[in-house]
C-alpha positions in Angstrom: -14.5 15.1 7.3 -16.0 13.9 4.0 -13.9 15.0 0.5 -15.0 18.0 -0.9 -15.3 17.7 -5.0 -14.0 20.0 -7.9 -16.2 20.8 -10.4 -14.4 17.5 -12.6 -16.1 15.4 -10.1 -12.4 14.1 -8.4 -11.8 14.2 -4.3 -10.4 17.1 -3.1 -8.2 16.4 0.4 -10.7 18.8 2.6 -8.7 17.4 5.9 -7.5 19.5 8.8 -4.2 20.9 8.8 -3.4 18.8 11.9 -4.7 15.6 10.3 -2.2 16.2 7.1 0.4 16.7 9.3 -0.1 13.6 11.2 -0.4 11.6 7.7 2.9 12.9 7.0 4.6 12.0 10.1 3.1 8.3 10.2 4.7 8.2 6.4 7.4 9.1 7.2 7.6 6.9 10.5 6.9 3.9 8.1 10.1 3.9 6.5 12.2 3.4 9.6 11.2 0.0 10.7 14.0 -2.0 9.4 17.6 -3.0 9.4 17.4 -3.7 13.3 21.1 -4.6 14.4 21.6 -7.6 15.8 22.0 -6.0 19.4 18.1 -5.3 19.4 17.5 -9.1 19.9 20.2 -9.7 22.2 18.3 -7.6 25.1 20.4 -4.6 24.5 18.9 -1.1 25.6 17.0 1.0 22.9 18.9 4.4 21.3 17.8 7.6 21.4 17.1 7.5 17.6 14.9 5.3 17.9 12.9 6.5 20.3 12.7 10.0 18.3 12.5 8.1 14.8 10.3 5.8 15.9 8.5 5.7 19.5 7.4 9.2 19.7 6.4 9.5 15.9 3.9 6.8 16.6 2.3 7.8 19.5 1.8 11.5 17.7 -0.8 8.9 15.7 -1.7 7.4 18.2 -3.2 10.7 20.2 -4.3 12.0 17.0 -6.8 9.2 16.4 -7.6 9.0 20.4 -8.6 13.0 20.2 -9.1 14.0 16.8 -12.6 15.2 14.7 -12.2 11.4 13.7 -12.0 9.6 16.9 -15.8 8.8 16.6 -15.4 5.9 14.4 -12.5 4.5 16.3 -14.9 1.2 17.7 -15.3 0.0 14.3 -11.8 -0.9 15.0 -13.5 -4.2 16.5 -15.4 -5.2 13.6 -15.4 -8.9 11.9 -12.8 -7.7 9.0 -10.1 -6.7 11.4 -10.0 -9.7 13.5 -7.5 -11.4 11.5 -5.5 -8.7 11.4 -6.0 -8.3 15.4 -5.2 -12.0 16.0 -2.3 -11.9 14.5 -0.8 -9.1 16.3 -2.3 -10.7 19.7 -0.6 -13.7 18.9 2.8 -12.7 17.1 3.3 -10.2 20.4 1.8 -13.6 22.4 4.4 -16.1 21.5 7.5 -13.6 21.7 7.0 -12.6 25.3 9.5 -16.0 25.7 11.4 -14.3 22.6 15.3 -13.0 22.5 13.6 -9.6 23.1 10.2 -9.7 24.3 10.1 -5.3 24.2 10.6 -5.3 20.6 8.2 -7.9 19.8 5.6 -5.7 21.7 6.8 -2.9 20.0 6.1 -3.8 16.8 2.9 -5.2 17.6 1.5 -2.0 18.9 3.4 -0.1 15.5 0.6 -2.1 13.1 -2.2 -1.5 16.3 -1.6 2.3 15.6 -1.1 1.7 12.1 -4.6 0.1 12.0 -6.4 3.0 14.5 -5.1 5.4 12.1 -6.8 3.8 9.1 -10.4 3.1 11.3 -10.6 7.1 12.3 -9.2 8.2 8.7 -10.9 6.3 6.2 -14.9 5.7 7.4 -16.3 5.6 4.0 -15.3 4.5 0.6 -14.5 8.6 -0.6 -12.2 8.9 2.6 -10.3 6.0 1.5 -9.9 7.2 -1.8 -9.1 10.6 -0.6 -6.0 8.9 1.8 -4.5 7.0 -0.8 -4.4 9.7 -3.4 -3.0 11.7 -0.6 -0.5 8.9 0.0 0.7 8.7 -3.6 1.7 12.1 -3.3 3.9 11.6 -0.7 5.0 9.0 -2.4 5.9 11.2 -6.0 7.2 14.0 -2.9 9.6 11.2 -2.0 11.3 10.4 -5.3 11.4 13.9 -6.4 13.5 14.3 -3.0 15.6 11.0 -4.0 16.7 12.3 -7.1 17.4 15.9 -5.4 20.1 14.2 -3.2 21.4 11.6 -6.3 21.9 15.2 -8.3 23.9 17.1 -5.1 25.9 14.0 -4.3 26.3 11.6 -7.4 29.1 9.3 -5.6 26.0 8.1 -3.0 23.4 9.0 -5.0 24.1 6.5 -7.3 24.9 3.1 -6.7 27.1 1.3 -9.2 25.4 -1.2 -11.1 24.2 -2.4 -15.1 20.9 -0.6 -16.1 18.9 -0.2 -19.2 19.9 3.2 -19.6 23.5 3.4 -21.2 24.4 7.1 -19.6 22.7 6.1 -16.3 24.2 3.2 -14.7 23.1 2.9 -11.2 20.4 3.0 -9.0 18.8 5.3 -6.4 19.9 4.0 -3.0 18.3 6.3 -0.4 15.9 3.1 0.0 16.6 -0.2 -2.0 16.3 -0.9 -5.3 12.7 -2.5 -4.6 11.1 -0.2 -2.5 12.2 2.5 -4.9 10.9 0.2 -7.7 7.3 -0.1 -5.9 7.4 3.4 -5.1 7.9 4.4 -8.2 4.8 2.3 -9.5 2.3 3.6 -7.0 2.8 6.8 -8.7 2.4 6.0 -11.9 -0.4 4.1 -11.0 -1.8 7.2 -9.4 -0.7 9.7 -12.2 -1.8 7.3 -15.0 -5.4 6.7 -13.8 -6.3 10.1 -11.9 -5.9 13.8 -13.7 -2.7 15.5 -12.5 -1.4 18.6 -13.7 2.0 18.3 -15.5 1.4 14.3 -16.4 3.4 13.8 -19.2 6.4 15.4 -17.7 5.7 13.7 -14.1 5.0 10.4 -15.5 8.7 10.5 -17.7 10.7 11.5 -14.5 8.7 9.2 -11.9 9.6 6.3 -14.9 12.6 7.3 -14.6 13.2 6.3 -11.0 11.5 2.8 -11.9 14.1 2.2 -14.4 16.7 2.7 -12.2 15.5 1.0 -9.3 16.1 -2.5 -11.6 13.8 -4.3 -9.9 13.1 -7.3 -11.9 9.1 -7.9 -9.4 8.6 -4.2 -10.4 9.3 -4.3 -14.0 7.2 -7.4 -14.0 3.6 -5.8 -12.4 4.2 -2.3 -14.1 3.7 -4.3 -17.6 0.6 -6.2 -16.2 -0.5 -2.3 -14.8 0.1 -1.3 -18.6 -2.3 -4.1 -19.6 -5.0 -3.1 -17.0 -4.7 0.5 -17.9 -5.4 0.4 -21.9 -8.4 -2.5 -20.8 -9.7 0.4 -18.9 -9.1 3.2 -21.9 -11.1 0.9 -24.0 -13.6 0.3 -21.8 -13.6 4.1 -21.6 -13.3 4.6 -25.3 -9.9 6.8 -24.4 -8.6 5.8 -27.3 -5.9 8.2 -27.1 -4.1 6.3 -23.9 -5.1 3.1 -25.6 -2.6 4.2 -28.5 -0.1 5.6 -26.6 0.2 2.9 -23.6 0.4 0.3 -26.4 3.4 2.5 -28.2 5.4 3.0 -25.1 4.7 -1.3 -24.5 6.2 -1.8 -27.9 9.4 0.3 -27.7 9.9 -0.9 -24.1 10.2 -4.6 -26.2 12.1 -3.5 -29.3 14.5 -1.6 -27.2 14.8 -4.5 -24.7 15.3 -6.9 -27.6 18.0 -4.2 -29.0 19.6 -4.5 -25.4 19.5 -7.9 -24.9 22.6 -8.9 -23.2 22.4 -5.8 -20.9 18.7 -6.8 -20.2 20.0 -10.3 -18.5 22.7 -8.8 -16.7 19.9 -6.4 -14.8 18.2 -9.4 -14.6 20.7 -11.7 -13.2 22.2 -9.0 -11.1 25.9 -9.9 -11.7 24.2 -13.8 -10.1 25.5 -17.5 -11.6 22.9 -19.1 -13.5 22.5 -21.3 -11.1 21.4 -18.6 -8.6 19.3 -17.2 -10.7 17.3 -20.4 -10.9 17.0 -20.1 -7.3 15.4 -16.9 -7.2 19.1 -15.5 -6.2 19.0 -18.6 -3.6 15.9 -17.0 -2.0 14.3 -20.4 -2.7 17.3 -21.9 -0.1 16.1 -19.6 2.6 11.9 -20.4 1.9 12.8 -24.4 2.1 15.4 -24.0 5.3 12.8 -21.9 7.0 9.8 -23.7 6.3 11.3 -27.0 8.4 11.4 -24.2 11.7 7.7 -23.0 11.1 5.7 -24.4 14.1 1.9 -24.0 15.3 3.4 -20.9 17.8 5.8 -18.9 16.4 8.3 -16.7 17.6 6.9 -13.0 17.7 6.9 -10.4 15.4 10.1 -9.2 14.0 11.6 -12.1 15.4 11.1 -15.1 13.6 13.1 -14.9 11.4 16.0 -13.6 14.0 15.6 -16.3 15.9 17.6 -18.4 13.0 20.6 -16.4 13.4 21.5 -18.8 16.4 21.1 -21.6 14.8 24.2 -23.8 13.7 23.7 -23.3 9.8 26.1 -21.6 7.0 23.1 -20.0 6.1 21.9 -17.7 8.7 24.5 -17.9 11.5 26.7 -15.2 11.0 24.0 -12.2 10.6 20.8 -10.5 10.0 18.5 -12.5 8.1 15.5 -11.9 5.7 13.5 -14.1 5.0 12.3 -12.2 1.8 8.8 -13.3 1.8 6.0 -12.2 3.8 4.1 -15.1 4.3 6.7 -17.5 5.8 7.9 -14.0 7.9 4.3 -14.2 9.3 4.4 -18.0 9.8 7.7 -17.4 11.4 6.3 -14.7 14.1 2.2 -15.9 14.7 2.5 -19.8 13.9 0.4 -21.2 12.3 -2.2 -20.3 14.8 -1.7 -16.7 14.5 -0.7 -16.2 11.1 -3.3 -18.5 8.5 -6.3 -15.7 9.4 -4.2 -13.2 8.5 -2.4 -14.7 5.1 -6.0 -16.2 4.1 -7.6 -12.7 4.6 -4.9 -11.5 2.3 -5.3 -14.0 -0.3 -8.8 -13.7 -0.6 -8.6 -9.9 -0.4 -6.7 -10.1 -3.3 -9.1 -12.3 -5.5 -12.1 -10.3 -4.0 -10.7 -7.2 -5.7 -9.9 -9.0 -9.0 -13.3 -10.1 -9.3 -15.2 -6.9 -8.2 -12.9 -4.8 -11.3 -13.8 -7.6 -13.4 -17.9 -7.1 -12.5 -17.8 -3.3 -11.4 -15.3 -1.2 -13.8 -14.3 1.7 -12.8 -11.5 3.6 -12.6 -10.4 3.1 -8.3 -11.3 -0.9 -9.1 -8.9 -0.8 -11.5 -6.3 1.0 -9.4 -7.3 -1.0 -6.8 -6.7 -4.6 -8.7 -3.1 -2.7 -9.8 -2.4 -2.3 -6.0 -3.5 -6.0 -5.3 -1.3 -7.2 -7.8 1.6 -5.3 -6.0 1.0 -6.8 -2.9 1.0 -10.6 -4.2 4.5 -9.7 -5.6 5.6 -7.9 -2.5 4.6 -10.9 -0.5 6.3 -13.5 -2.2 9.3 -11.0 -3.0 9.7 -9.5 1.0 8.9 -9.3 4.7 7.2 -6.0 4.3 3.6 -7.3 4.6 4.2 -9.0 8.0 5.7 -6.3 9.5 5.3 -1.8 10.1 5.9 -0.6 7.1 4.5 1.4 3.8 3.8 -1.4 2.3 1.4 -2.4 5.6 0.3 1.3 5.5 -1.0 0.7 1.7 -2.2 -2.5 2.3 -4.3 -1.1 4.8 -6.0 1.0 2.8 -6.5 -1.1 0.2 -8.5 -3.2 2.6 -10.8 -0.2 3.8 -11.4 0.5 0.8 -12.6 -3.3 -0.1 -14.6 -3.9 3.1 -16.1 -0.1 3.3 -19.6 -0.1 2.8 -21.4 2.2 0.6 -23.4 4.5 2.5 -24.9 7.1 -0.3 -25.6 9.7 2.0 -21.8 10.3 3.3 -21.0 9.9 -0.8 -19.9 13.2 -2.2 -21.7 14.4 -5.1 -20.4 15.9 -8.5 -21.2 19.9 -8.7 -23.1 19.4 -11.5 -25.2 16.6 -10.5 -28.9 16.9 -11.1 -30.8 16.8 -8.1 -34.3 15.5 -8.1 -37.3 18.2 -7.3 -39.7 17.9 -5.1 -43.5 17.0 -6.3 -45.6 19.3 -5.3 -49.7 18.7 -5.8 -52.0 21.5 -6.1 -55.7 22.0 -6.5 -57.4 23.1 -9.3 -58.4 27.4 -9.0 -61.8 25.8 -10.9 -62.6 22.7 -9.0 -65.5 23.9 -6.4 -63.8 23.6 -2.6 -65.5 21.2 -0.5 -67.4 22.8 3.1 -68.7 21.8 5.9 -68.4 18.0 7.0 -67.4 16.9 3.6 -64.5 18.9 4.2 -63.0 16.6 6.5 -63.3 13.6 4.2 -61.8 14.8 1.5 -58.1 14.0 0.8 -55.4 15.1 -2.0 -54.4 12.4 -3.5 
């Protein structure tokens, strides 16, 4: 199931029909993991919905990489760079078995076991991981396009009131929140300013769009570091062309920000106190009230946090809680037993990919270190990391792709690749053939 190649040289998705499908389905299924109501962790039954939304979605996946042409490379499953990853699900489902809802724990422990069968069967090689994530980006552009379908028919919950950078546009998207549509919205233009697309220009303006109106303050941040990675990669290229314009559309992004300043800070501030905003909108009072709950065995997955809500505290009594950062989420589900493998693994993942774009440019390094960058702002930012989710799902990949080993003979080729001939040695027509026993002791050399 190795990418086919165009005659430019780029991955072509060569995959089964049944195998896009799935990929599809376990996209979708991503999106649905959150906003639990509070009766899930009081022992309350499980809806229908969920199990259709949910439950059966997954194990689609599941059978898919149990039975499919892929199923082959499923025990590498087992190997050294997915035991972090496996120790903290066998821990976070572990120490919630004594949880306020022990099935859901176990739930979402087997939702990131599929999550990570799925990558181990789909991505074997460093081109299949390649060929997954460009597929994924497309879903991804697929998505918004679908967003901003359903803003157009229904403006009044399309958009969502609030101050934007855009005078005649004030609102955001809110078919998912403003960050997810902001992070969303960068993968693709990560994905259509780095790889050939047809349409660009006019993709990239709409797709920027949707980042503006997310007004996500994290997301505004990493797209202009993803600027700065992109024109070092033009001129390391000698694409002097994007150099030029990426640079031009960084310095009207300023002037006009300077020109807008007061409607800038308000996007910024979000309608917040000053002294909220110094708090990280008081997300800085959840990390330090958290941290004093954080124990060497935590709670279970998806329940950490939860597990606050009964606790006699203004702050987390009377409802759901997020904890909005995936490495105290993580501490709050594993411990510190389960949980340090996984977050260290992380870390260093991220640092590892730094450092390979630094000493191996090329373009998928560089998207690559863009992605990384995404995830150290989604983990400080939100839960996503720690739990089922398209953020997990990327992450995944991302890792694959980091710990896949180069094997040049599953490598696709370019068409127009010169292959090397075969040496062939001949004898002489004039040089006098050898008979009799000297025959047998001469050799070509």
């Amino acid at each position: 199931m190795n990418p086919a190649v165009s005659e430019t040289g780029h991955l072509q998705d060569n995959t089964p029909l049944m195998h896009r499908l799935v990929r599809v389905v376990l996209f979708l299924t991503s999106f649905s993991w959150t906003f639990n109501p509070i009766e899930d962790y009081m022992g309350g039954g499980t809806s229908i919905e969920k199990i259709i939304s949910r439950m059966i979605p997954m194990l689609i996946v599941a059978a898919y990489a149990l039975v499919g042409p892929g199923r082959r490379h499923l025990r590498q499953i087992w190997r050294p760079s997915h035991w972090p990853i496996l120790w903290y699900i066998l821990m976070g489902v572990m120490c919630g078995i004594s949880s306020i809802q022990p099935a859901l724990v176990a739930w979402k422990g087997a939702e990131i076991f599929i999550l990570l069968m799925w990558i181990t069967v789909s991505c074997p090689t460093q081109a299949d991981t390649k060929r997954e994530f460009v597929a994924i980006a497309r879903c991804v552009e697929i998505l918004l396009w679908a967003t901003i379908i359903l803003a157009i028919i229904n403006p009044g919950l399309g958009l969502r009131r609030s101050a934007s950078l855009l005078p005649w546009l004030q609102g955001y998207l809110p078919m998912l929140n403003p960050n997810a549509i902001g992070f969303l919205s960068l993968l693709a233009i990560i994905r259509l300013l780095f790889l050939p697309a047809k349409a660009k220009p006019i993709r990239l303006l709409i797709v920027s769009g949707t980042l503006l109106c997310s007004q996500s303050r994290t997301s505004y941040a990493v797209m202009a570091l993803v600027l700065m990675i992109f024109v070092i990669e033009g001129l390391r290229m000698r694409a002097y062309g994007r150099v030029v314009v990426a640079s031009a559309l960084a310095l009207c992004t300023a002037l006009f920000s300077l020109g807008a300043l007061d409607t800038l800070m308000r996007v910024i501030m979000r309608g917040q106190s000053i002294d909220e905003l110094d708090s990280l909108s008081g997300r800085t009072d959840y990390w330090t009230f958290a941290f004093q709950y954080i124990s060497w065995f935590g709670e279970g997955l998806a329940t950490g946090s939860r597990s606050l809500i009964f606790l006699d505290s203004d702050t987390f009594h009377k409802g759901s809680v997020n904890m909005h950062n995936s490495f105290i989420e993580a501490l709050l589900g594993a411990g510190y037993v389960g949980a340090l493998p996984f977050l260290l693994m992380l870390t260093l993942s991220v640092l590892r990919q730094a450092w390979r774009a630094l000493a191996h440019p090329n373009i998928f390094n560089a998207i690559f270190l863009s992605c990384a960058m995404m995830f150290a702002a989604r983990g400080m930012t939100s839960i996503v990391l720690a739990l089922f989710s398209f953020d997990m799902l990327l992450l995944f990949i991302f890792l694959a792709c980091l710990n896949a080993t180069q094997n040049p003979a599953t490598q696709p080729q370019p068409a127009n690749a010169i292959r090397p001939r075969p040496i062939v040695h001949t004898i002489p027509l004039a040089k006098q053939q050898p008979s009799g026993d000297n025959a047998s002791t001469q050799r070509i050399s």
